[in-house]
N, C-alpha and C positions, 0 to 999 in steps of 0.2 A: 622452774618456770614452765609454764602451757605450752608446746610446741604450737599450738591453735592462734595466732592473736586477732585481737581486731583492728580492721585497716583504719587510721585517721579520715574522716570525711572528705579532707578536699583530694588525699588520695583514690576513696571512691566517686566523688565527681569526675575526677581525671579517667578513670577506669572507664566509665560511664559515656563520657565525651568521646574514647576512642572507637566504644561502639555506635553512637548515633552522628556525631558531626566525623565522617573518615576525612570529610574535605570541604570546600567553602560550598561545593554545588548543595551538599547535605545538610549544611546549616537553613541555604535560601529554601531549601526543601521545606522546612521546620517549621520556619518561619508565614514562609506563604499558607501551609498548611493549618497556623494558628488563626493568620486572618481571616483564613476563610470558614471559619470553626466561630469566628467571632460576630459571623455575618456581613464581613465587609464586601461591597459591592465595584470597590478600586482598590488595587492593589499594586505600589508603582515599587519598584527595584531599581536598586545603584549598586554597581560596585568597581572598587579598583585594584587594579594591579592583579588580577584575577580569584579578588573577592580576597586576599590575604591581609592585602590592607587596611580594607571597610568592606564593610555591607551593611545597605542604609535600605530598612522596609518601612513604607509607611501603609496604612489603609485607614479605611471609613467604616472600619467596624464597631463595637459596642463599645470596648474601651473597658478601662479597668479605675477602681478607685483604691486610696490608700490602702486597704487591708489586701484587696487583690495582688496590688502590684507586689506585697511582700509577699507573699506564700508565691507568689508566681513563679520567684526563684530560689524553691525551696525542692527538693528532691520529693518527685511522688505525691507534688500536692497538683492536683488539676482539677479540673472543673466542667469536662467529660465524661468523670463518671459521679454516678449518683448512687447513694446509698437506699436500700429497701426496706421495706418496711418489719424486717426481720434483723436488721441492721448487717447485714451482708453488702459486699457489692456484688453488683452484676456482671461479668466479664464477658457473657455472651450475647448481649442484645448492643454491642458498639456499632452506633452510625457515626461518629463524629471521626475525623482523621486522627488527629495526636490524641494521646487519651494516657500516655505512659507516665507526663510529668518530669520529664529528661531531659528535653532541648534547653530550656533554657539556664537552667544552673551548669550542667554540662558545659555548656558555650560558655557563661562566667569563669569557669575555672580556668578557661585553657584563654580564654581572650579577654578583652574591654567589655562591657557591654553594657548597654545606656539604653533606657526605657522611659520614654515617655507617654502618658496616656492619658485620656480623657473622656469621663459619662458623657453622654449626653446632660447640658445643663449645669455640668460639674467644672471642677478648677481643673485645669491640666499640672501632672504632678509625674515627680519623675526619680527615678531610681537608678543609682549605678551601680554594679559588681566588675570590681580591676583583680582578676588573676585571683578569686573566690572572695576576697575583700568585701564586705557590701555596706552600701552607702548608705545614711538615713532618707527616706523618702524627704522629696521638698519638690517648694513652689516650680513650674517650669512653665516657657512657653511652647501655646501648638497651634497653627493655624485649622486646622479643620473643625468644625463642629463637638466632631467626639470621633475619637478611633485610637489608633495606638502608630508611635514611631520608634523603630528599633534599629540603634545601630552597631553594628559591631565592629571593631576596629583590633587591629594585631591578632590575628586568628593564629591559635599554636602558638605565641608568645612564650606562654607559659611553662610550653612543653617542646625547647625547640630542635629535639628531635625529630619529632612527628615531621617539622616544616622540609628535612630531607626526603621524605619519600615525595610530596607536592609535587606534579609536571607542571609544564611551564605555564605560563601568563596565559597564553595564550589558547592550553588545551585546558586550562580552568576558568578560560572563559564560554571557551564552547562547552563545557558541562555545565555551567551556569545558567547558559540560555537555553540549553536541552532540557531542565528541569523543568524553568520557568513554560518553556513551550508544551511540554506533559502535563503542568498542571493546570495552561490555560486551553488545553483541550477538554479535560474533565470538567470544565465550569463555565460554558460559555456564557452563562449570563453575568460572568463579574468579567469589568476592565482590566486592561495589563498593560504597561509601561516597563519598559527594560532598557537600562542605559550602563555601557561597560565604557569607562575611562572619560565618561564623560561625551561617549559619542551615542546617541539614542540608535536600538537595534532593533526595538520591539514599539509597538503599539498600537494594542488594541481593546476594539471599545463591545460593551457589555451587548451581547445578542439575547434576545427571545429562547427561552428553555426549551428546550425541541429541538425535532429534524431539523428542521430549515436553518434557526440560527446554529444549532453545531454545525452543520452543511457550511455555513459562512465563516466559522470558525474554522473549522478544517482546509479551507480553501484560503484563507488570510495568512494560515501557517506553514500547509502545505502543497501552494499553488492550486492556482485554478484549473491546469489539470487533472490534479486528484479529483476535487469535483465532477468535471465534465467526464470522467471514468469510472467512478465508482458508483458502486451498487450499494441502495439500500438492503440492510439486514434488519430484521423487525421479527422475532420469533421466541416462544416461550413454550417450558414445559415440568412441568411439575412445581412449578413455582420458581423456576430461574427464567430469567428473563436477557435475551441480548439484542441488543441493537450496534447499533454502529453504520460504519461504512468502507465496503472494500474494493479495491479494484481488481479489472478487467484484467485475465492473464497477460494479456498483450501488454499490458501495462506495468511493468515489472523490473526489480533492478535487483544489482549482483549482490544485496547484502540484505539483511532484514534490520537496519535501522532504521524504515521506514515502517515498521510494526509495532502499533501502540496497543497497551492491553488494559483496562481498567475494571479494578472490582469494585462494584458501590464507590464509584468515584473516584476512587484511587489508584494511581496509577503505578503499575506492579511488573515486572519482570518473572513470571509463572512458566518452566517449561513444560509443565500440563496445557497450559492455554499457544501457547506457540508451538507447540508438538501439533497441536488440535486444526491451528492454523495450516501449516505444514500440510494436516494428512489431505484437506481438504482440496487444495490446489497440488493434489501429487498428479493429477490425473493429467495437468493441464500446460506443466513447466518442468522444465529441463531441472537437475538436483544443486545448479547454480544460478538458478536464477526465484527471485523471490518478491512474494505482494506485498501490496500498499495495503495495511488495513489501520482502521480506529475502530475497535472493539471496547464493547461496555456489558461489564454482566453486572446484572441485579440479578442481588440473592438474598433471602433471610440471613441476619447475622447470626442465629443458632447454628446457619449449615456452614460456618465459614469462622477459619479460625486466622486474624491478621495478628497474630502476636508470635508468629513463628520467626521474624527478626529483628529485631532492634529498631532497625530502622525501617520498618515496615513495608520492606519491599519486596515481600515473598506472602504469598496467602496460602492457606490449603482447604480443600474442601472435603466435607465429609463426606457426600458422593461424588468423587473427580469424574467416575465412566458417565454419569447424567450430565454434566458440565461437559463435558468433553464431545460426549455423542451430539449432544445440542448445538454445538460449536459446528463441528464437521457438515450435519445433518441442514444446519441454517443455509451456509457459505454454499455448500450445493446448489440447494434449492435455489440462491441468489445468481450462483454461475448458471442453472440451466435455461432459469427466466429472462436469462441475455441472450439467448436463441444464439444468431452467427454475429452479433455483436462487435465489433475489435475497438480497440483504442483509437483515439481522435488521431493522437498522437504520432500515429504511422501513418498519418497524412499528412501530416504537420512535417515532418523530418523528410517527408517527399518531396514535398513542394517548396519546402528551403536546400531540398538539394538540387532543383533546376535551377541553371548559371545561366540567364537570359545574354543571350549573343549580338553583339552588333556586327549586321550585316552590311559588308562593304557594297557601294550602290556601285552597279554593272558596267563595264566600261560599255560609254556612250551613252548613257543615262545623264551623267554628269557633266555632259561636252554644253558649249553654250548650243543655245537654240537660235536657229535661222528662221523665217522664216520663210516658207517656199509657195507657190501658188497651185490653186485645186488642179489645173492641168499638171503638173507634176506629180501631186497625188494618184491623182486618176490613171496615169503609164507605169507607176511602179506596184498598185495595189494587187494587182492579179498575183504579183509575185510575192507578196508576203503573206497570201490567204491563208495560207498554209500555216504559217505560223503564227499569226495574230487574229484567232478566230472571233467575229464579228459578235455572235452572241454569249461570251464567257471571258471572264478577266484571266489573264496571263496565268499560267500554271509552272512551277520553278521551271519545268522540262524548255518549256514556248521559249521563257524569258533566253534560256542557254541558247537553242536554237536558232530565235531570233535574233542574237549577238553573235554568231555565228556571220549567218547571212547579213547582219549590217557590215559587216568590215569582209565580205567576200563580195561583193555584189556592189558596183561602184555607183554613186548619184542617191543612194535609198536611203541616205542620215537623215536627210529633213524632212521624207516623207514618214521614216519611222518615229521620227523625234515628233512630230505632227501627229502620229497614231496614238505616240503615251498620253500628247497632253488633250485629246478628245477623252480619252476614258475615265470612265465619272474617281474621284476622288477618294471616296470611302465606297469598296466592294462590299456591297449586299450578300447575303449569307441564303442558301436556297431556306427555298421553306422546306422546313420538316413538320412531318404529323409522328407524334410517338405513337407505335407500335403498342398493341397488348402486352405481351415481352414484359417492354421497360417499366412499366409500371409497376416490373417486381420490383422488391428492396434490390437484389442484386442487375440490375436489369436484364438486356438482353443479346445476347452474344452477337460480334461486330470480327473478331478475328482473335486469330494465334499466333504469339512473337514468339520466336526460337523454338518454336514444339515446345515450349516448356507455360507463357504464360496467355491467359486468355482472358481479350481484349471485350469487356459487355459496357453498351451505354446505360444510363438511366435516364431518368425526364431531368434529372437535375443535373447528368456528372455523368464518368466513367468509373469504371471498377477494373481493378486488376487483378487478377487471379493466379496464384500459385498452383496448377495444377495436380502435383505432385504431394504437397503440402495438404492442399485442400481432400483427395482423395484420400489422403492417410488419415485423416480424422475420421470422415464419412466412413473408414472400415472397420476404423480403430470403436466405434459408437456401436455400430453394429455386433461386435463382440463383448462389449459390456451389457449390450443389453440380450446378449444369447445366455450370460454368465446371471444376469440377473434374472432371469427367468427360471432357472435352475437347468437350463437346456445345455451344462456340460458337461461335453464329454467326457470318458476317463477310460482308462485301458488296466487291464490287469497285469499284477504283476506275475510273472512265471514262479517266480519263490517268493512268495512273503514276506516283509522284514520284518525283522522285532527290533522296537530302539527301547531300550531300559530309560526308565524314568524315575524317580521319586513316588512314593505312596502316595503324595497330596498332589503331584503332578501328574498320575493317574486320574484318580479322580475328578481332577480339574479338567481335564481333555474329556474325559468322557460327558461332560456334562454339556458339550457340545458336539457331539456326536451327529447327530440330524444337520447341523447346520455346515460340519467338513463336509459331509453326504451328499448336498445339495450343491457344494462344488467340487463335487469330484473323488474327492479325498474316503476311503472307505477305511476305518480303523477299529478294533476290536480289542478289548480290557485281553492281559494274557498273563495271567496271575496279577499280584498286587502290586508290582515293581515295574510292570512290560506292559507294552502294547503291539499288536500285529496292524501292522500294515497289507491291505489285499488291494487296494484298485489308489491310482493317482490320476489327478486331472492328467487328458492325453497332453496338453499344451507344457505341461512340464517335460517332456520327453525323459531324456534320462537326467535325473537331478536328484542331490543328497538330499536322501529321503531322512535319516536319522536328523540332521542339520534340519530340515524344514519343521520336523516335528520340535526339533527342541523351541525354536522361532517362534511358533506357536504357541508352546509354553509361556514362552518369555511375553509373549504380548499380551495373552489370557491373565496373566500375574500382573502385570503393568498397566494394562489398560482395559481390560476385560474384552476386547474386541481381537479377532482373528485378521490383523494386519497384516501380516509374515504371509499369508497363504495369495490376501486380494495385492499384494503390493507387489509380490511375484507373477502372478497372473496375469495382473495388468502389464506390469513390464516387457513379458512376454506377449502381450497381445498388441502390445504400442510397439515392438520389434516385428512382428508379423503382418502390421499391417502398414507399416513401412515396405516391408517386400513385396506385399502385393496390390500395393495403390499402383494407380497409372503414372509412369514412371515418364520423367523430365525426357525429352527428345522425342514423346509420340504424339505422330499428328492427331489432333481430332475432326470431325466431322461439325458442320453445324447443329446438327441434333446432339451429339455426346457434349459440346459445352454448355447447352443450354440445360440438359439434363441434370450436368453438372451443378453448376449454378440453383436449380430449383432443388437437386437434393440437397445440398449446404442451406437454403435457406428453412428447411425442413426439419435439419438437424440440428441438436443443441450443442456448443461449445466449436463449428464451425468455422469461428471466428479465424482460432488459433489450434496448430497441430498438435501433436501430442508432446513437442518440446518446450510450446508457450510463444513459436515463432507464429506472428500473422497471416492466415490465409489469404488476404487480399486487402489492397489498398482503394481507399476510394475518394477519387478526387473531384470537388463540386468542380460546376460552372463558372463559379464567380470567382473558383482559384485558381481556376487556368485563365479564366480571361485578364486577373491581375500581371498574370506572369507576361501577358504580348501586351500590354497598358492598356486595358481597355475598360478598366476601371480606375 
């Protein structure tokens, strides 16, 4: 007998199932993914017990007739791809999502699954497969026009091994809706409805294709202040194309499950493209803390190959360093066009951290009132002039004072109780004329609390300033752009190093030769296996030169770009000018805050220091006046 055999069919369906459904979140995956393939414009989701139980998809899409619904659960029969006129198929011009022909026999094998569908203008007709079994098409009912209803019940039944590895109810519901939430970011123009155990979690309704309606999308799923934070991206080159939208470093959290990635629509987990992310905001945030983005690349399907898994959650591209440089190169541009920019947000956490105070009213404020006659008035008033000045309402100081001298100075309760209740009701506010100053964005400097923070008005608000913070950016800027200019320095080395390399790691360093040069970095070919090191950026001091060489390698190999050198440098110069900003405890003068303040609004990324913390808070008028109720 053959040691070779061939496997039984519903064996390879089983096979098949373990690679595309691993769990209920990757069925609904499949599933939404077919509707939307089918042109459905709604698309509503159920499921219970964390999808193990059922999962019930219905949409408004084209719908399928007899002959379809059979081949539909048939291995490898799909209706994504098309044959040519050479009688080939095509495998590299795929726009559509699914296109493999797997989801749904896969899912029969291992589960229930009941298919109901209908043309337009057609009989609704329906089909079952129990545990690879399949049922003869017949008559069924559907309420919708035409579209498809798929439900799946007993998921892994069939295989109920698989059902031990499953987490619980409740972390297979949150993958559930994180699916569904990824794929109604990618489509904002179709509807969504999501209901787990029968409690609705989700819903929303179909937006306008574009900025604006993904803008609404993105803020319905991931709050409104994503929106009021984030920066458009709109940027293309060579024929890739990205958009999205990402936020303000200041705006940032401890994990990147807030980073969504989509290619041609589809939503991907790429560590090309999140690397890319990453490089972009190194400049900006500390190595734990990370952004909000919704990223979308358009790319020819020639230059992109989505069959690299199963479940198609991995893409690759044939130029990743043009995809990648594009990525880095966009997000820039969108963080410098934020000038000193910060998050809304660090005003918002400010001014819910003021605890408004009820202040106890003064003894003898509170005592009842006498009334006493103008000659009593007239013999005590000389003595309270001092304290309850005629043209200006009480000042906390007066009010102490004046309570004071009421319970020291015997007969002067009803002439002072007679003083409060003459003075007008609601104190008038002086007039102010704003200043040239304030009609900067940051206004115009008012004082300095602790030597550390400085206090500017605006015509609308005040501003707070982290002096220390703020200086360190404005230093940190000015050495990027000494580094970008090619104006770095370097120092030579007293002995030369040689680091041995590889023959093809030779020549791969060499081929950027000019461009170490230009920061610092001076290196020379030294036979076929070695390279000489003679000058190092000064800003490196003493550091493993062998080690930084090989880093260089590694990123040239990886990513084509010389990371290891700028991600060093910069390090060192976000540590440098930490040391030499104006340091927390030193007074300034009137002229140095103001200086200050105009140089930040001069300079780009301001916002936030080199760690991603806020340089300054700014709070309107109408948020402080809620705070004393005055709105």
């Amino acid at each position: 007998m053959s040691l070779i055999q061939r496997l039984p069919q519903d064996t390879i369906n089983r096979i098949a199932a373990g690679e595309v459904v691993e769990r209920p979140a990757s069925a609904v995956k499949e599933l939404v993914e077919n509707a939307i393939d089918a042109g459905a414009t709604q698309i509503d989701i159920r499921a219970d017990l964390g999808g193990l139980s059922r999962i019930l998809i219905e949409d408004n899409g084209s719908g399928m007739g007899p002959e379809d619904l059979q081949l539909a659960i048939e291995r490898h029969a799909t209706s994504k791809l098309k044959p040519q006129s050479d009688g080939t198929w095509d495998l590299l011009h795929i726009k559509t999502l699914g296109f493999r022909g797997e989801a749904l026999p896969s899912m029969g094998s291992v589960a229930r699954l009941d298919i109901t569908s209908r043309l337009r203008d057609g009989t609704p007709l329906n089909i079952r497969v129990d545990g690879g079994v399949i049922a003869p098409v017949r008559p069924a009912a559907f309420g919708g026009e035409h579209g498809t209803r798929i439900e799946l019940t007993d998921l892994f039944y069939a295989t109920p091994a698989r059902l031990k590895f499953m987490k619980s109810e409740r972390a297979e519901n949150m993958a559930i809706a994180e699916e569904v939430k990824r794929q109604a970011m990618a489509h904002e123009n179709v509807g969504f409805s999501l209901e787990l155990d029968g409690k609705k979690q989700l819903k929303l309704y179909a937006e306008p294709a574009g900025f604006e309606g993904r803008l609404k999308r993105l803020a319905a799923l991931l709050g409104n202040d994503f929106s009021d934070n984030a920066l458009l991206i709109d940027q293309g080159r060579e024929g890739v194309h990205l958009t999205g939208y990402a936020g303000l470093p200041t705006f940032s959290r401890g994990n990147a499950a807030h980073q969504y990635l989509f290619v041609n629509n589809r939503p991907v987990r790429d560590k090309l493209l999140a690397g890319a992310l990453r490089a972009a905001y190194a400049d900006f945030l500390a190595r734990d803390r990370h952004p909000l983005a919704a990223l979308f690349v358009e790319i020819d399907p020639q230059e992109l190959d989505v069959n690299v898994h199963p479940a198609k959650t991995e893409v690759r591209f044939r130029d990743p360093n043009l995809v990648r440089g594009l990525i880095i190169g966009a997000l820039k541009h969108a963080l410098a066009s934020a000038g000193h920019r910060a998050a809304t947000t660090v005003a918002h956490q400010t001014i819910s951290a003021f605890q408004p105070q009820v202040v106890q009213p003064l003894l003898g404020l509170n005592r009842p009132y006498n009334p006493v006659s103008p000659a009593q008035i007239a013999a005590v008033r000389p003595y309270m002039a001092p304290y309850l000045p005629e043209a200006m309402p009480f000042s906390p100081t007066a009010r102490v004072e004046a309570e004071v001298f009421y319970h020291d100075t015997p007969g002067v309760a009803e002439a002072y109780a007679t003083d409060i209740m003459d003075l007008p009701t609601e104190v008038q506010a002086p007039t102010h004329t704003p200043t040239q100053a304030e009609a900067f964005p940051l206004g115009a400097a008012r004082a300095q609390l602790h030597e550390t923070y400085v206090i500017a008005q605006t015509t609308d608000g005040l501003v707070i300033v982290d002096q220390h913070a703020a200086h360190e950016r404005l230093v940190y800027e000015q050495m990027k752009q000494a580094m970008a200019s090619g104006q770095v320095q370097s120092q030579s080395l007293l002995i030369p190093e040689i680091v041995e390399l590889e023959r093809e790691e030779v020549s791969r360093l060499m081929t950027r030769q000019a461009d170490l040069q230009s920061m610092g970095l001076s290196i020379e070919a030294f036979g076929p296996t070695s390279v000489l090191v003679r000058d190092i950026p000064a800003l490196l001091g003493d550091c493993d030169i062998a080690g930084l060489v090989r880093d260089l390698i590694d990123d040239l190999t990886e990513h084509g770009e010389l990371l290891a050198l700028k991600e060093r440098m910069a390090e060192i110069c976000g540590d440098h000018a930490c040391r030499h900003s104006i340091r927390s405890g030193r007074r300034l003068t009137g002229e140095e805050m103001n200086a200050l303040l105009r140089q930040m609004e001069a300079t780009p990324h301001s916002g936030q220091c080199n760690h991603g913390r806020p340089t300054y808070v700014e709070l309107k008028l109408k948020d402080i006046e809620k705070l004393f109720g005055r709105r």
